[in-house]
Steps between C-alpha positions, in 0.01 A plus 500: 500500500814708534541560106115638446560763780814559355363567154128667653767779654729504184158539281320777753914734492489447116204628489528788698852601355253472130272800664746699647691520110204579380394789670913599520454496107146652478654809773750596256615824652637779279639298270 
């Protein structure tokens, strides 16, 4: 059972580190 949590966590940072690019992409500042 020690791989699923292992790859639940991996999955929920992945997708956290997808959102926060995105919004550092869409809040292009100045240039």
């Amino acid at each position: 059972p020690f791989k699923v949590a292992i790859i639940a966590v991996a999955r929920v940072l992945l997708t956290q580190l997808n959102a926060i690019l995105r919004e550092q992409r869409n809040y292009r500042p100045g240039i």
